[in-house]
Structure formats: structure tokens, C-alpha cells
Steps between C-alpha positions, in 0.01 A plus 500: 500500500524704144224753696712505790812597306296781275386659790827498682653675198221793505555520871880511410440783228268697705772533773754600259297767444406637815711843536592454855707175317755727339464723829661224697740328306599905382548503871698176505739595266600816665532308820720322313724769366500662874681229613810562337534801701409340797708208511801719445541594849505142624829348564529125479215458550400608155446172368241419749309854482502482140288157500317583768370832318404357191338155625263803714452709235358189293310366796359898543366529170300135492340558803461876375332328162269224706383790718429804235378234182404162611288608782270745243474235234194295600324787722557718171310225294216495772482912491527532127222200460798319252435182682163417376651524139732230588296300724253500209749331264518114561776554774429371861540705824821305553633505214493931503677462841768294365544723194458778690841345751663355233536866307570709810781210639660578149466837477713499863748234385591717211533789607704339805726324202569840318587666867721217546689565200528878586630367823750314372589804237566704808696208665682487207583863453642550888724177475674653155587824719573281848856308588412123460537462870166691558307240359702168519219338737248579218287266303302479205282220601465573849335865316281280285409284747368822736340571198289174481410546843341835506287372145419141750380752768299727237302151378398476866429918543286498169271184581451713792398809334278263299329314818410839660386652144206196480306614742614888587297769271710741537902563443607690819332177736708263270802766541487496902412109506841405251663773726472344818520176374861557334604719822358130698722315290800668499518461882291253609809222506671790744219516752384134510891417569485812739227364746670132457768623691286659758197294772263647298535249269461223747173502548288202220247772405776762384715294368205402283392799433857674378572168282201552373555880404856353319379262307163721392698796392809478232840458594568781331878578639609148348523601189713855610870345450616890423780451801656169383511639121693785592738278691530276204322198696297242302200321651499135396293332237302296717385840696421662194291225392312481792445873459351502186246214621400653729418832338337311211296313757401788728419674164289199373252503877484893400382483170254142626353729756487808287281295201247391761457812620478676199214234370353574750450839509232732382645787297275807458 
């Protein structure tokens, strides 16, 4: 566990200092100013722009962060022959996938905390120059609790990254694989409910075959709760819970199927 952790905080370190980092979260920020010129010329609906904005902007950047850092980090390792320095240390296969999840998950969390906080700066700022009326619906915890979502859905996006890393040499397959798999996610619950409604789905052999494809790829649009924030609606406990199982779980069969593969594999 203790060479888990130390790897996870080198993994961790070496993303803070990857330039296109501060590229990103630069980029972040001054989405973040931008908005208080853009939400200006919404009406009452300002409240509900306003949240809407900023819970994108922070969604943005992590998938921004999982897509420009995360993907590079174990291809890099490969390239730059770093990997045999580690893998000669008494550290298992597994155990430098785990460290290598562990420190890009927190690298992502964090910087998803600190845009949080700039999110609810800007939040902030707008209500002190808005009538009280503007943003009566509003709610702290329903924010928070969008929040918590987006970090659920980036435990699931990054044991993805991870899976496809094990076994892809190089960065732009892993890219296009997490790409289509996150674009699968995001609106696979919309088709599959799309061809229920239809004959199509009548027949046994598609209906098998498109609930398999739902429950192979990530719900990934669960865990996008951006509309109900901005109307200040809070999902129940018992939802949430359920949510975060099954992210942890769909992360756990990732990261299973990502140590076997990487044992096995020959590295050159």
C-alpha cells in the first residue's frame, strides 16, 4: 500500500508540473472571469445561467486535464524508458497502475476543488451586485452536490483512461479510445431509451444487443445534474449513494481488467 501511495504522489507531482497544467486551469480562470460579462445580459434567468456556466467551466477543464495529462503519463514512461526504473524497484505491475490512478484521480479532484471555489467566488461576486430576487431559488448544497457528481463521474472517466493506457503504446490511440468511450457514455442512456420506444427494440437479439451496449459503456450523463443545480433541485441521498457505488464499482472492474492486462503485457 505505502508503494502505492509513493507512487501516486510522484504521479501527482509530475502532473503539477506539466505546463499545459497551468495552460488549462489559466484558461479556467478566465472562463471564469468572462462570465461576469456574460451573465449580465440574462434576465431572470441569471441565477440559472450563472450555475450552469461555472458547473461547465469546471466540468471543461477536468475533462480538458484527463485528456492533455493523464492520457501522456504512462505512454510518456514507456517512450522515455522511466518504467523499467520503477518496475525494477520491488513494486508489482499492479501496484504502478494503481499509483499511477491513484495520483492522476487526485491531481483531477484538486484541481476540480480549487475551480469549484473560483466558481463559487464568481457566484459570490454576481449575487453582491444582483437584487435578492435573482437568486432566491439558489442553493449552496445543491452547487456542492453538482460538484460531487462531476468528481463521481471523473473516478469512472480516469479508470477509463487507465484501462485503455494498459495495453495502448501510444497516447493519441488511448486519446480516440477515452474519446469515444466518454462521447458513448454521455448518450448511450438517450439512444437505448430511444429505440425502446421504437419496434426496433422488439426484436430478443436487439434488445440484447443495445442492453448490452448500456451496461458495457458508462452511464456517463448520470452524474451531469448541471440543470437541476441551476434550478436549485437536490437529488436525494439514497440516489447519490447509489451513484457513488456505482462509479467506485465500475472503476474497481476497470482497474481489475487493466492489472491483468498490464501483467500481461510485453513492454519493449
Amino acid at each position: 500500500m505505502m508503494r502505492i501511495w509513493y507512487l501516486a504522489v510522484l504521479t501527482f507531482l509530475e502532473g503539477v508540473r506539466d505546463r499545459a497544467m497551468f495552460g488549462v486551469m489559466g484558461m479556467a480562470l478566465a472562463m471564469f472571469l468572462a462570465t461576469i460579462a456574460i451573465v449580465t445580459m440574462y434576465g431572470y434567468d441569471l441565477m440559472k445561467v450563472t450555475v450552469d456556466m461555472n458547473l461547465s467551466i469546471v466540468a471543461f477543464t477536468g475533462l480538458l486535464l484527463c485528456f492533455f495529462i493523464n492520457i501522456n503519463l504512462i505512454a510518456k514512461d514507456i517512450d522515455k524508458r522511466t518504467i523499467y526504473c520503477v518496475l525494477s524497484k520491488p513494486i508489482s505491475r499492479g501496484e504502478y497502475i494503481l499509483g499511477k490512478y491513484v495520483g492522476t484521480l487526485a491531481l483531477i479532484l484538486s484541481a476540480i476543488f480549487i475551480l469549484s471555489l473560483s466558481g463559487a467566488a464568481m457566484i459570490t461576486l454576481i449575487k453582491s451586485t444582483k437584487p435578492a430576487g435573482y437568486f432566491k431559488d439558489f442553493s449552496w448544497l445543491c452547487y456542492a452536490q453538482a460538484i460531487g457528481y462531476e468528481m463521481a463521474m471523473f473516478v469512472v472517466l480516469n479508470a477509463v483512461i487507465i484501462f485503455f493506457s494498459s495495453f495502448s503504446s501510444s497516447s493519441f490511440i488511448t486519446l480516440i479510445y477515452s474519446l469515444a468511450t466518454y462521447v458513448a457514455g454521455q448518450s448511450i442512456e438517450e439512444v437505448v431509451q430511444f429505440f425502446r420506444a421504437t419496434k426496433a427494440f422488439d426484436a430478443p437479439a436487439r434488445k440484447i444487443f443495445w442492453t448490452g451496449l448500456q451496461y458495457a459503456f458508462p452511464n456517463l450523463s448520470a452524474f451531469d445534474i448541471k440543470v437541476l443545480s441551476s434550478h436549485g433541485l437536490l437529488m436525494s441521498a439514497g440516489h447519490t449513494l447509489l451513484l457513488i457505488g456505482y462509479a467506485m464499482l465500475y472503476a474497481a472492474l476497470l482497474l481489475s481488467c487493466a492489472v491483468m492486462i498490464f501483467n500481461k503485457r510485453e513492454i519493449q
